[in-house]
C-alpha positions as CSV (number, residue, x, y, z in Angstrom):
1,X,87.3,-27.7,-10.8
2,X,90.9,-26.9,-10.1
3,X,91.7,-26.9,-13.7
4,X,89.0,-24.7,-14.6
5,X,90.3,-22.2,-11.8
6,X,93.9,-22.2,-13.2
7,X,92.6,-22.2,-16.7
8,X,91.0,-18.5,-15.7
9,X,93.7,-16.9,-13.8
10,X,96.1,-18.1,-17.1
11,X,93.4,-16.1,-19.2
12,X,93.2,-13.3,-17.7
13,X,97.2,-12.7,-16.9
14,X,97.4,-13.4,-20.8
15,X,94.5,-11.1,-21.6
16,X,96.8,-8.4,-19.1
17,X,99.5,-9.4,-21.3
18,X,97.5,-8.8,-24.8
19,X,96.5,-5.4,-23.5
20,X,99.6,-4.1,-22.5
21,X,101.5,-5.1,-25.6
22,X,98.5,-3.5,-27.7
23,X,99.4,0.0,-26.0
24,X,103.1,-0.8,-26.7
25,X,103.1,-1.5,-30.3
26,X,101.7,2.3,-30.8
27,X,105.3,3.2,-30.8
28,X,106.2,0.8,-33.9
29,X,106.5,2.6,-37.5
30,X,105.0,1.6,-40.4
31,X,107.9,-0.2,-42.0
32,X,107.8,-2.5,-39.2
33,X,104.9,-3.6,-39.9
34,X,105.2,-7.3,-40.3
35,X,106.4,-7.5,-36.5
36,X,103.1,-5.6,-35.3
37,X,100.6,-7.8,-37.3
38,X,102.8,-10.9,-36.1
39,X,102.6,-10.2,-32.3
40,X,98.9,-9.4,-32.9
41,X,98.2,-13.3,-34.7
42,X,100.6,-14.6,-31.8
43,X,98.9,-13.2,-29.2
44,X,95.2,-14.0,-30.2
45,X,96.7,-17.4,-31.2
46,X,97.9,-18.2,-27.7
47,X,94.7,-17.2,-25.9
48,X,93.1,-19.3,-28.5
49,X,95.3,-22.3,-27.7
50,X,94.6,-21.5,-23.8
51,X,90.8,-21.9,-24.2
52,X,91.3,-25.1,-26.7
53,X,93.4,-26.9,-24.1
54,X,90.7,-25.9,-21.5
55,X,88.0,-27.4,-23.4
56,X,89.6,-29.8,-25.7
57,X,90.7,-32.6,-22.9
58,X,91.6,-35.0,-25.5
59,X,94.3,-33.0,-27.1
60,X,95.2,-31.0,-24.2
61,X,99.4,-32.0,-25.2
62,X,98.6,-30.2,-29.2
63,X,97.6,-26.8,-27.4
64,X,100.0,-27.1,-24.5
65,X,102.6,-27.3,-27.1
66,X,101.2,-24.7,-29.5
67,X,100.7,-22.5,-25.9
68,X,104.9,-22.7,-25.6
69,X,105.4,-22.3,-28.9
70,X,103.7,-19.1,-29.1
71,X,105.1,-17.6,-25.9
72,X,108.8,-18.4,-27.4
73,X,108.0,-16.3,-30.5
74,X,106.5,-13.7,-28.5
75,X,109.4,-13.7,-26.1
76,X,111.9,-13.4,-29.5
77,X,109.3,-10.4,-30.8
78,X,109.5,-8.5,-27.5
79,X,113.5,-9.0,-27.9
80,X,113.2,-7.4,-31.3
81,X,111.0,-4.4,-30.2
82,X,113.6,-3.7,-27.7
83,X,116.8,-3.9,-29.7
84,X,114.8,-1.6,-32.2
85,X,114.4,0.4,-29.4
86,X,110.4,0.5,-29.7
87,X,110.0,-0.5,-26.3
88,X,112.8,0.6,-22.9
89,X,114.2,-1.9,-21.4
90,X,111.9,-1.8,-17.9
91,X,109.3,-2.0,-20.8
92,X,110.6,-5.4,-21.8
93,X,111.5,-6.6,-18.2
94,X,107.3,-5.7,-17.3
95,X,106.0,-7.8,-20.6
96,X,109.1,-10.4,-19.7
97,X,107.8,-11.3,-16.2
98,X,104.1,-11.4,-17.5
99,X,105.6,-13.8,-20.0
100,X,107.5,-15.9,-17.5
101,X,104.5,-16.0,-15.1
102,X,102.3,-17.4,-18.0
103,X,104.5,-19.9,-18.9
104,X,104.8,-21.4,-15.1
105,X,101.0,-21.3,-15.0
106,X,101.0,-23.4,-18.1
107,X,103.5,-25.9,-16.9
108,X,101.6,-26.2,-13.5
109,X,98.5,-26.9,-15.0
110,X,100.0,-29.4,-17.5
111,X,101.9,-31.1,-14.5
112,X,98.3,-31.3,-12.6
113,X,96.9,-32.5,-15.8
114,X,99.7,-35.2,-15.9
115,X,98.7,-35.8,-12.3
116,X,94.9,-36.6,-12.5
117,X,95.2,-38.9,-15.4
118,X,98.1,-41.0,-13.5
């Protein structure tokens, strides 16, 4: 049950996260377009790979992994925005923290993961 409880709060700080980046990428021009339609497939992809590793027990380690993966390029994206000065630095800091939050949720749940099948 514990898992399942986890699972939700990681979806919904990552849904937060979706959201708020959505509003955010109103401020990117056309000729960056490539780095607003890849934050969108990044996004969507790492929700994806949260509910997959939620129901998908034996392959939990595929979608954990795709789950980092995706918050690395997303990290690097949000770096980009900002040096393109899309998005202000407490802009960057706010999605940052979401980010970093997200990723210790993951870790946790993979560590209790780790745990129950020991």
């Amino acid at each position: 049950m514990r898992v399942f409880n986890d699972n939700f709060i990681i979806s919904k700080k990552t849904k937060k996260f979706i959201l708020d980046l959505y509003n955010l990428m109103e401020n990117i021009p056309r000729k960056d377009f490539f780095i607003k339609e890849k934050i969108n497939l990044t996004t969507f992809d790492l929700l994806e790979n949260i509910y997959l590793a939620n129901s998908d027990l034996d392959d939990f380690e595929t979608h954990y992994l795709n789950i980092i993966k995706n918050i690395s390029i997303l990290d690097f994206l949000l770096e980009i925005l900002y040096r393109k000065k899309y998005i202000s630095l407490k802009q960057l800091e706010k999605e940052g923290y979401l980010l970093t939050e997200i990723t210790k949720m993951v870790k946790a749940w993979k560590k209790n993961k780790e745990g129950n099948n020991a």
